[in-house]
C-alpha positions as CSV (number, residue, x, y, z in Angstrom):
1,X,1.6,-33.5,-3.4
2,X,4.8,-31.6,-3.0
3,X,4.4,-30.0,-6.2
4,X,1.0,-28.8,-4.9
5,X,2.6,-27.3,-1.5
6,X,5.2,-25.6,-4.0
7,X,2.4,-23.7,-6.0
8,X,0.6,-22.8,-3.2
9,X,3.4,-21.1,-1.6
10,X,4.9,-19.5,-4.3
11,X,1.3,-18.2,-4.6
12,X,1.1,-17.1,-0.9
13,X,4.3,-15.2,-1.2
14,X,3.6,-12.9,-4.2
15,X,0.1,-12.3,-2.3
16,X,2.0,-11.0,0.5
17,X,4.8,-9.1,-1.2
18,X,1.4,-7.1,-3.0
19,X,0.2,-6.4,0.0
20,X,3.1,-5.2,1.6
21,X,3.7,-2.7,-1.1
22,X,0.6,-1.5,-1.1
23,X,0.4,-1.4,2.5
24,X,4.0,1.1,2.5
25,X,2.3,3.2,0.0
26,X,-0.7,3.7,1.8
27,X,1.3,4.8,5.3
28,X,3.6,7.0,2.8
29,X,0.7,8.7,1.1
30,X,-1.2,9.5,5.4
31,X,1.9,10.7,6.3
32,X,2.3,13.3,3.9
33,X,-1.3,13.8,4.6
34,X,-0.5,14.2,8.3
35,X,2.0,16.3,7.5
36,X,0.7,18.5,4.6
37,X,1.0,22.3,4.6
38,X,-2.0,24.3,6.5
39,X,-2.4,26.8,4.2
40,X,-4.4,23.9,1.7
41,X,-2.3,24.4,-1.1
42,X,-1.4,20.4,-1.2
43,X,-5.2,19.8,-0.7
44,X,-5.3,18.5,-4.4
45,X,-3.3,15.8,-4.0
46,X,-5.7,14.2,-1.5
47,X,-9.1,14.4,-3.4
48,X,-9.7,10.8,-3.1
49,X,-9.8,10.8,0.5
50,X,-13.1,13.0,0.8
């Protein structure tokens, strides 16, 4: 039983840790949307958000 509590954690944890990165990488990436240039020359990087 304690072996099954110990998996499921383990599993828990790396399921956060992913999210967590991905969730600092999406904030990074709308910032320097927020914060792009006016002029659109940084509009390329942001494509994917049309």
């Amino acid at each position: 039983m304690e072996i099954i509590f110990v998996i499921s954690s383990i599993i828990i944890f790396i399921i956060v840790v992913l999210l967590s990165f991905q969730t600092v990488n999406y904030f990074k990436t709308m910032w320097k949307f927020k914060n792009r240039k006016k002029d659109g020359s940084e509009d390329d990087d942001f494509k994917y958000f049309d």
